[in-house]
N, C-alpha and C positions, 0 to 999 in steps of 0.2 A: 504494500500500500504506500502510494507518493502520499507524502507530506502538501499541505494548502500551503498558501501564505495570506494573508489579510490584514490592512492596516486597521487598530481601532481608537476610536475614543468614545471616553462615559465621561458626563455628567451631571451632578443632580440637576433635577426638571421641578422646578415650583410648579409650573402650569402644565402640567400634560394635555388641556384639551386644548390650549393656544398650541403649544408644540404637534399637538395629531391636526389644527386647520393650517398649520404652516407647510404640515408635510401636506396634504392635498394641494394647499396652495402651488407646491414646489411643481405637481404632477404625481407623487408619488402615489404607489398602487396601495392601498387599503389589503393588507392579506390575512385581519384577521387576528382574534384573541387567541393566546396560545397559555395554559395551565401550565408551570414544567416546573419541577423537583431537581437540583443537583447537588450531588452526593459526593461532595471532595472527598478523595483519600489522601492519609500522608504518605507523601512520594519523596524523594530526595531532590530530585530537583524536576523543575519544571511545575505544572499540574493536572490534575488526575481526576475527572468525574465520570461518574454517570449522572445523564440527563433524561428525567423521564418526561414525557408530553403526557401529562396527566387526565387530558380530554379525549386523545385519538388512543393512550394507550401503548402508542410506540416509545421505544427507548435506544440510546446509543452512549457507546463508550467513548469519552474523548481525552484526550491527550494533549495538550497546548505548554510550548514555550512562549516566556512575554516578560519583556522587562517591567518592572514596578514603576512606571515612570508616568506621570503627569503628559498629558495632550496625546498627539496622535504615536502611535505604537505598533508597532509592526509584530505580528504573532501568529506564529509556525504550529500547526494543530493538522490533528492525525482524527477522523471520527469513522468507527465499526460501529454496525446496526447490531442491535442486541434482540433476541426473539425471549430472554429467561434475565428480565432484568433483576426479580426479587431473588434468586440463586447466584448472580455475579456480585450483587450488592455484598450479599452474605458472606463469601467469600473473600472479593476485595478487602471487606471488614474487617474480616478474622485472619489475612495477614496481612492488610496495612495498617489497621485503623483507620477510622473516619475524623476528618477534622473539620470537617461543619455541611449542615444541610442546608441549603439557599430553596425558599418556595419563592415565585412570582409570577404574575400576571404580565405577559408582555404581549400587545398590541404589536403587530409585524407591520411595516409599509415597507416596499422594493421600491427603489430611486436607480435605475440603469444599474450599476454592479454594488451599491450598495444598500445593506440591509438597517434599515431604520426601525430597534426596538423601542417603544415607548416602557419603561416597566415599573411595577409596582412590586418592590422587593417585601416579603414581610418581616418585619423587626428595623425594618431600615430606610424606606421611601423612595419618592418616587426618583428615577433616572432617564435618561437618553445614552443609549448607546448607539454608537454606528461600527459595523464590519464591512469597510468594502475589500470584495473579492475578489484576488487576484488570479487572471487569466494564466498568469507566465505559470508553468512550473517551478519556474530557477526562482519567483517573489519578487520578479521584479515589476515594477508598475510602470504601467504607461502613462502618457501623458493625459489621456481621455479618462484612466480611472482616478490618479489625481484629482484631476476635474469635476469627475461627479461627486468625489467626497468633499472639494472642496465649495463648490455649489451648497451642497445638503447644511455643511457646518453654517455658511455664510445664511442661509434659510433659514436654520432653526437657532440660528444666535447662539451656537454653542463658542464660536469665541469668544464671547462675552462672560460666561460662566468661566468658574473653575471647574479644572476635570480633573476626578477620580484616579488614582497611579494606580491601585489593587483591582482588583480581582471582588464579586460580592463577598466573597466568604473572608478577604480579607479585611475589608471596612466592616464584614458582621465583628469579626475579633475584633476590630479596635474600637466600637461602637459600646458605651457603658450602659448603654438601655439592653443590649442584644447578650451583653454579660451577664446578664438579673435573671435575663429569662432563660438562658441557657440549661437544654437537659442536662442531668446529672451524667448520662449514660457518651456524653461527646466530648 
């Protein structure tokens, strides 16, 4: 299996329904609420989930390197469809351990090669992320995918915000509300 590449950036969304009329505004395609469950494990480097889509049912293993770094970010991810996610979970578990579960509600819009999540993190609020998808095998980006990401950002006023360096699971750990309610069991 070849490795993707995709450039991304998150950051928190005060208004997600001004951000979901800006992505229409843009053209961007409405595809739709998406349930999904992910299941960090502790890996040594890089990270390590499964993600379930909690409405269709489907689930996939995913693999991603990404630097911790504030704005856009470039990240190298590997994803297998899984048909026995409650048995990989189990396993995964019981030899890596789990280092946190992420539930959200994300709202999907396509914008040409980039993926526009609107989501609602629970324990943590709402965000904007963008993954645009790189064509190249070798990660490298053209000038036109450039472009639609940087369209989308200039759209939804995401250089105006501050973005996100982590990962959800890592702003759930550093979040002191998300520490309180934390199971005993993670």
């Amino acid at each position: 299996m070849r490795a993707r590449v995709n450039l991304e950036v998150k950051a928190v969304d005060p208004d997600p329904e001004a951000t979901a009329q800006a992505c229409l505004e843009l053209g961007a395609a409405d595809a739709g609420l998406l349930r999904q469950r992910d299941t960090y494990f502790a890996v040594r480097s890089g990270r390590l989930k499964l993600r379930e889509d909690l409405g269709e049912g489907a689930a996939e293993l995913i693999y991603y390197e990404r630097p911790s770094v504030s704005g856009v970010r470039r990240s190298t991810y590997r994803r297998i469809p899984l048909t026995a996610p409650a048995e990989v979970r189990e396993v995964l578990s019981a030899a890596l351990g789990v280092r946190g579960v992420v539930e959200k509600t994300r709202r999907l819009f396509l914008f040409e090669n980039v993926r526009i999540h609107l989501d609602e993190v629970a324990r943590l609020g709402t965000f904007v992320e963008l993954e645009a998808v790189l064509a190249s095998p070798a990660g490298t980006e053209s000038r036109e995918e450039r472009a639609a990401l940087s369209r989308v950002v200039e759209a939804l006023r995401i250089h105006e915000r501050e973005t996100a360096a982590g990962s959800y699971v890592d702003l759930l750990a550093q979040s002191p509300s998300a520490q309180e309610n934390r199971p005993a069991s993670l």
